[in-house]
N, CA, C and O atoms as a printed pandas DataFrame, in Angstrom:
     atom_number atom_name residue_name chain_id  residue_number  x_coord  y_coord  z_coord
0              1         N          UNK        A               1  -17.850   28.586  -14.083
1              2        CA          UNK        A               1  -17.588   28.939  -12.706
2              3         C          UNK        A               1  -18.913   29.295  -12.039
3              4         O          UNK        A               1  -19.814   29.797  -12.711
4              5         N          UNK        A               2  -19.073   29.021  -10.597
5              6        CA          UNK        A               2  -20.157   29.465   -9.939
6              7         C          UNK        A               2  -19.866   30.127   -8.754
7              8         O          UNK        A               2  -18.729   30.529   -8.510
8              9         N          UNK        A               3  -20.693   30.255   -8.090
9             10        CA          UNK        A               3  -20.529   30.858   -6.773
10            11         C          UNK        A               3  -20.959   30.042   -5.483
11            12         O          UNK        A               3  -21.821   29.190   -5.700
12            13         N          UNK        A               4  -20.537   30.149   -4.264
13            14        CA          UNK        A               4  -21.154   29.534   -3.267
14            15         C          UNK        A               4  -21.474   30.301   -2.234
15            16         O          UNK        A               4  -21.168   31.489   -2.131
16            17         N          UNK        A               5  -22.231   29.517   -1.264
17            18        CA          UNK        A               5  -22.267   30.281   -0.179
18            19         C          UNK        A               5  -21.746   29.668    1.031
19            20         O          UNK        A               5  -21.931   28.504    1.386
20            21         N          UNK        A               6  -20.864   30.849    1.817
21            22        CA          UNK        A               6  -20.073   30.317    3.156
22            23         C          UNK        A               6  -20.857   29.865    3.892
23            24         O          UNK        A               6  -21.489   30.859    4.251
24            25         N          UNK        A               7  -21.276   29.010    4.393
25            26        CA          UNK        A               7  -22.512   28.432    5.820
26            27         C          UNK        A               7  -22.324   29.088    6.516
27            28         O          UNK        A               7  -23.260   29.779    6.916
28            29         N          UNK        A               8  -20.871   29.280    7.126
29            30        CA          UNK        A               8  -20.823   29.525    8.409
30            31         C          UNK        A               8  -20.809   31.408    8.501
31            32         O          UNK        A               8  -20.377   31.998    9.491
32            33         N          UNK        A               9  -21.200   31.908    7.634
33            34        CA          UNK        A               9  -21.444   33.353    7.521
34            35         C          UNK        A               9  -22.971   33.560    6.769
35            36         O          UNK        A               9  -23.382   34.707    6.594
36            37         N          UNK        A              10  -23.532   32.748    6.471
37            38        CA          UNK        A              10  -24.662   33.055    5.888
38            39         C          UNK        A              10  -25.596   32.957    7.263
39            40         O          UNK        A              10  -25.613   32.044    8.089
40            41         N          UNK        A              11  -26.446   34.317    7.243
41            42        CA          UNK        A              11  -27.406   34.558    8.731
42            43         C          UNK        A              11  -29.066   33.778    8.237
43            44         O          UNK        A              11  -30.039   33.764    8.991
44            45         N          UNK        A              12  -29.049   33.179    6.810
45            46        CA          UNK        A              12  -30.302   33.118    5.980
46            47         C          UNK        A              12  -31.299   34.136    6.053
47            48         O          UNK        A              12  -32.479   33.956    6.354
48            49         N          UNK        A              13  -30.683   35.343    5.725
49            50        CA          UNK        A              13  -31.712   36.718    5.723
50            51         C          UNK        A              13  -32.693   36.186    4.542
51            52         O          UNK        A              13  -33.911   36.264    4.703
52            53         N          UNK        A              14  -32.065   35.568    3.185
53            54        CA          UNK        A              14  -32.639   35.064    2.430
54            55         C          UNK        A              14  -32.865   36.174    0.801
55            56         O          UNK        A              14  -33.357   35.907   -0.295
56            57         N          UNK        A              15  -32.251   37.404    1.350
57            58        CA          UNK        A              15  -31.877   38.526    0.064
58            59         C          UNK        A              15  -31.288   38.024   -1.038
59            60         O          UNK        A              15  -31.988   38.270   -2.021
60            61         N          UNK        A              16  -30.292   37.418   -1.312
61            62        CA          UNK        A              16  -29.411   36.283   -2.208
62            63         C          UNK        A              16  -30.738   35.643   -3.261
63            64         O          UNK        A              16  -30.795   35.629   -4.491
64            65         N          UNK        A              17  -31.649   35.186   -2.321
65            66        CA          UNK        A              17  -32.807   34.151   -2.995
66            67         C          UNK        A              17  -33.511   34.911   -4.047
67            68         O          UNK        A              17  -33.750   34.339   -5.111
68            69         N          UNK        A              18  -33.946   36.397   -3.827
69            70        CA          UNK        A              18  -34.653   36.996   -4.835
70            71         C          UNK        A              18  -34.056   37.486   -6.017
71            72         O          UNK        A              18  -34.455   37.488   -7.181
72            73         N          UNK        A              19  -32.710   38.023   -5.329
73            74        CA          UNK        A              19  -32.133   38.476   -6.395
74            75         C          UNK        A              19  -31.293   37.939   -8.076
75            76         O          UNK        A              19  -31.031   38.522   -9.128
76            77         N          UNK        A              20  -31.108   36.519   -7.537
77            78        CA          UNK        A              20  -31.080   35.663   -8.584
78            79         C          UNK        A              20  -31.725   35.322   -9.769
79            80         O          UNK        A              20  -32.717   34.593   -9.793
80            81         N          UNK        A              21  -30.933   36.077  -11.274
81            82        CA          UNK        A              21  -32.087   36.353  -12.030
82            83         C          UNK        A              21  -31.748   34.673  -12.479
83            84         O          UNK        A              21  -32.519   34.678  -13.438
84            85         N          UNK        A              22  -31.148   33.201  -12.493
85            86        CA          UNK        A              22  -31.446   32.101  -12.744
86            87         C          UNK        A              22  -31.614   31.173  -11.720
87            88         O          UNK        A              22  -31.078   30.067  -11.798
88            89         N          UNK        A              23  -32.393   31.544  -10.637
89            90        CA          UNK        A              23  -33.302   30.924   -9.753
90            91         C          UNK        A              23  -32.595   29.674   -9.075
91            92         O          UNK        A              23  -33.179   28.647   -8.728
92            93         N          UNK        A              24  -30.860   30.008   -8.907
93            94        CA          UNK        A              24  -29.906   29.285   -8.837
94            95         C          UNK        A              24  -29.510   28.974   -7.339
95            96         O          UNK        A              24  -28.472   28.372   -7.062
96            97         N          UNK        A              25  -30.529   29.488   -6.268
97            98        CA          UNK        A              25  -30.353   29.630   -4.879
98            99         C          UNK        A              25  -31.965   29.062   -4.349
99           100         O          UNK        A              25  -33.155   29.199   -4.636
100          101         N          UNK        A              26  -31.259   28.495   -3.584
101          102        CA          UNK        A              26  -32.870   27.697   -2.475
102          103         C          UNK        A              26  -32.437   27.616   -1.199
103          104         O          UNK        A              26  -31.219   27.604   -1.024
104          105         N          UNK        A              27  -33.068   27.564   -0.389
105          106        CA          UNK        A              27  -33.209   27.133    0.814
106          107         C          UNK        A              27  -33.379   25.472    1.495
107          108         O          UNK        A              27  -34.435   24.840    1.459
108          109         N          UNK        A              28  -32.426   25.102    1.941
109          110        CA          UNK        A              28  -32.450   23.907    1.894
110          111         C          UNK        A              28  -31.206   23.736    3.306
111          112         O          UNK        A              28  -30.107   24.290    3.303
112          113         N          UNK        A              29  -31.799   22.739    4.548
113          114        CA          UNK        A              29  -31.269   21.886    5.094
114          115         C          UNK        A              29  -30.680   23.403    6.116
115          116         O          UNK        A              29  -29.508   23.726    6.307
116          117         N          UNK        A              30  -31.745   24.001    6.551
117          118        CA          UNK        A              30  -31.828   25.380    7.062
118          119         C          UNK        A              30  -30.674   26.221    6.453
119          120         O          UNK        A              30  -30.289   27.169    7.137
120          121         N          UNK        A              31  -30.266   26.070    5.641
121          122        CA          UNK        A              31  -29.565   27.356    4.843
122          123         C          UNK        A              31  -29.913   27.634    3.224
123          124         O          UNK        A              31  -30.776   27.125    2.509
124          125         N          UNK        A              32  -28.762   28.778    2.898
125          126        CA          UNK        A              32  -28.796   28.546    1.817
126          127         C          UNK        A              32  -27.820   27.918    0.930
127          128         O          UNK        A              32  -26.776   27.591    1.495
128          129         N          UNK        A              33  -27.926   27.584   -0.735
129          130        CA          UNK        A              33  -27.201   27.043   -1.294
130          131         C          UNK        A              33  -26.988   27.565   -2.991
131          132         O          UNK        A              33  -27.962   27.864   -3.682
132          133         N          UNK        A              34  -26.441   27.583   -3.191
133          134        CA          UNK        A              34  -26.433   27.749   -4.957
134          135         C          UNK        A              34  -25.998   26.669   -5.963
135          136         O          UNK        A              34  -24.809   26.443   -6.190
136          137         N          UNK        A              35  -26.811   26.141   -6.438
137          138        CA          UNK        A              35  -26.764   24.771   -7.847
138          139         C          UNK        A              35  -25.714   25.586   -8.384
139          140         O          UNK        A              35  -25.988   26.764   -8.612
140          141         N          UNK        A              36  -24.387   25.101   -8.661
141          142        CA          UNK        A              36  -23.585   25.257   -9.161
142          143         C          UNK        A              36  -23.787   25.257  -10.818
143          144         O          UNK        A              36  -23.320   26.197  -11.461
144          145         N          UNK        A              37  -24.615   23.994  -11.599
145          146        CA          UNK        A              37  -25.600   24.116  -12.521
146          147         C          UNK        A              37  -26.265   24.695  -13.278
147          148         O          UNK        A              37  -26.585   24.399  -14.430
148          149         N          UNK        A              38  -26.682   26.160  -12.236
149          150        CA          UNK        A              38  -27.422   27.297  -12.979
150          151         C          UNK        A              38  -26.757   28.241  -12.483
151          152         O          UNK        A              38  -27.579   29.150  -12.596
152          153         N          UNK        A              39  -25.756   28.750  -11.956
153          154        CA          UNK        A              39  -25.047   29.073  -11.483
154          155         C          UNK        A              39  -24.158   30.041  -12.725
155          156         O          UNK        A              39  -23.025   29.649  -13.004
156          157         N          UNK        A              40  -24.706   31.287  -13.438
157          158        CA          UNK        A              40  -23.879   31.906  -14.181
158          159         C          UNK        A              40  -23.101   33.349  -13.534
159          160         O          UNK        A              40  -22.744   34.185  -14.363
160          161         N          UNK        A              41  -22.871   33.599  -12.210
161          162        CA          UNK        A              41  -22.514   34.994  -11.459
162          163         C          UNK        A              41  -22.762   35.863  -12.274
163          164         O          UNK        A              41  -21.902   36.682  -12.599
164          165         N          UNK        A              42  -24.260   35.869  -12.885
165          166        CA          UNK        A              42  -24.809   36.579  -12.980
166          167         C          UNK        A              42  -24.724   37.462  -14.580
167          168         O          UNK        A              42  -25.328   38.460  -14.973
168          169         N          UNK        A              43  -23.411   36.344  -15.420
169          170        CA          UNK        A              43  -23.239   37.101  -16.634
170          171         C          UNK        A              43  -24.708   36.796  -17.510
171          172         O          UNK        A              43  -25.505   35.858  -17.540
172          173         N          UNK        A              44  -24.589   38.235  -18.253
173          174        CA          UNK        A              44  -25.482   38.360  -19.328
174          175         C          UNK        A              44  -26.708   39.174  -18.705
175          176         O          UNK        A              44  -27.579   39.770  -19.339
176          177         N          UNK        A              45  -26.584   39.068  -17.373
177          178        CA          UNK        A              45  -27.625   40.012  -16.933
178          179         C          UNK        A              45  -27.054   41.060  -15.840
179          180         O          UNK        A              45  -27.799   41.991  -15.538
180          181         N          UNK        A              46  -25.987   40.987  -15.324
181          182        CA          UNK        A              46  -25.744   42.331  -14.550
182          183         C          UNK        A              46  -24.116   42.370  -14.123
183          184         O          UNK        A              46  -23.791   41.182  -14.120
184          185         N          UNK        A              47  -23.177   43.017  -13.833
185          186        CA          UNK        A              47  -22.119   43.244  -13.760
186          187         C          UNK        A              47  -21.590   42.940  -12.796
187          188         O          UNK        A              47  -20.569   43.525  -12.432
188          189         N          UNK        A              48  -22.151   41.907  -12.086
189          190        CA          UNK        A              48  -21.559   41.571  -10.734
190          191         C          UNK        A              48  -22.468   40.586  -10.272
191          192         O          UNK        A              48  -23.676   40.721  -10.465
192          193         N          UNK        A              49  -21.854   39.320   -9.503
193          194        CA          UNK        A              49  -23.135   38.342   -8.953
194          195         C          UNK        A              49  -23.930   39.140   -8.032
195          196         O          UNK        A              49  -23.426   39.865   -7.174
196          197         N          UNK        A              50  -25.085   39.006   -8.207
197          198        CA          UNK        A              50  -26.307   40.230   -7.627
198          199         C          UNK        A              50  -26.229   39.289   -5.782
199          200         O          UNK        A              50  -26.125   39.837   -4.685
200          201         N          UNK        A              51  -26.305   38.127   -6.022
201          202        CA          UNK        A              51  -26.062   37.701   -4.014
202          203         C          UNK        A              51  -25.165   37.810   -3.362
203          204         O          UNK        A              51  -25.242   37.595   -2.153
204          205         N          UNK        A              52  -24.091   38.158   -3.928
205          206        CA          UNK        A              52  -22.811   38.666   -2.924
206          207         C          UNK        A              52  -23.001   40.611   -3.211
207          208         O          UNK        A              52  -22.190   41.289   -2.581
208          209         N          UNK        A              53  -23.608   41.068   -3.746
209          210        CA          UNK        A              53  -23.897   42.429   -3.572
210          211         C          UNK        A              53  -24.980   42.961   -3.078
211          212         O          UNK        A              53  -25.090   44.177   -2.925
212          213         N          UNK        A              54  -26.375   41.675   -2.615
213          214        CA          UNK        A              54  -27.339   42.239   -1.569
214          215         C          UNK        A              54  -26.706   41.715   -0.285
215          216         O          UNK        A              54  -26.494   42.476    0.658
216          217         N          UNK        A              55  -26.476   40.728   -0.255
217          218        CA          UNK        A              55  -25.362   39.454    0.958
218          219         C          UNK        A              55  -24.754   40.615    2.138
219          220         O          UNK        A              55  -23.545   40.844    2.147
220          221         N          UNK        A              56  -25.626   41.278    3.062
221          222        CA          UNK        A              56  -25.477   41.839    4.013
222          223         C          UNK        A              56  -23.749   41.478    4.801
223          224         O          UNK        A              56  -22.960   42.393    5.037
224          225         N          UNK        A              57  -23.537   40.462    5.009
225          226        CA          UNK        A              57  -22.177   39.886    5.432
226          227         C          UNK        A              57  -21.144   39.806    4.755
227          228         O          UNK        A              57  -21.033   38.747    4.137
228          229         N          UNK        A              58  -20.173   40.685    4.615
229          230        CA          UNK        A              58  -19.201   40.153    3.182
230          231         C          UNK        A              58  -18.461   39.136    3.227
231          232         O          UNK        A              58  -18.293   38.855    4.414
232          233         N          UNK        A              59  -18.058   38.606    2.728
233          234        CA          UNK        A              59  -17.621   37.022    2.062
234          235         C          UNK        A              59  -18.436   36.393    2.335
235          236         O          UNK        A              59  -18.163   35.847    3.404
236          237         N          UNK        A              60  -19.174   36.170    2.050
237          238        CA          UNK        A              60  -21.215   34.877    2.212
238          239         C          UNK        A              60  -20.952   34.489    1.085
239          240         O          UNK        A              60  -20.393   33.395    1.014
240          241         N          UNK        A              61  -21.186   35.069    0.080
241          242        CA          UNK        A              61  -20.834   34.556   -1.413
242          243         C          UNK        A              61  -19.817   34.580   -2.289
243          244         O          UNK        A              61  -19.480   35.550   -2.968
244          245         N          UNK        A              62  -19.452   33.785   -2.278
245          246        CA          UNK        A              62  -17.913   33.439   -2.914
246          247         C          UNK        A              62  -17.445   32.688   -4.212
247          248         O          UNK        A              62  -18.277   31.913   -4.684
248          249         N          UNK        A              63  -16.306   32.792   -4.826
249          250        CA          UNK        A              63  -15.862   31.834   -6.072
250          251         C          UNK        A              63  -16.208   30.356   -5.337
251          252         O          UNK        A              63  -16.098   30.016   -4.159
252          253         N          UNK        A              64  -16.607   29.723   -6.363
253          254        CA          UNK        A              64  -16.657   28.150   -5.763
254          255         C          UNK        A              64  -15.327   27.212   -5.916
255          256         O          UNK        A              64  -15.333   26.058   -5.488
């Protein structure tokens, strides 16, 4: 399972981008996006997907 991001709620503050400890978010096609690919919500390293818990807007990052 991965996560995505809503377009139409994402402001591209760009917080999501750092916090990704598998470098699973870019900037692309003026937003952002998450490779579904590398895309682990964050298991094995923290208890919650870390871009829907900096993600200023709630629901930006979502189940895919």
């Amino acid at each position: 399972m991965s996560l995505k991001i809503v377009v139409e709620n994402c402001t591209v503050c760009g917080a999501c981008e750092f916090e990704c400890p598998n470098a699973a978010i870019r900037f692309e096609s003026d937003t952002y996006i998450i490779d579904p690919s590398l895309c682990t919500e964050c298991e094995g390293h923290a208890d919650n997907p870390q871009c829907a818990e900096v993600c200023p807007v709630p629901d930006t990052c979502v189940a895919a």
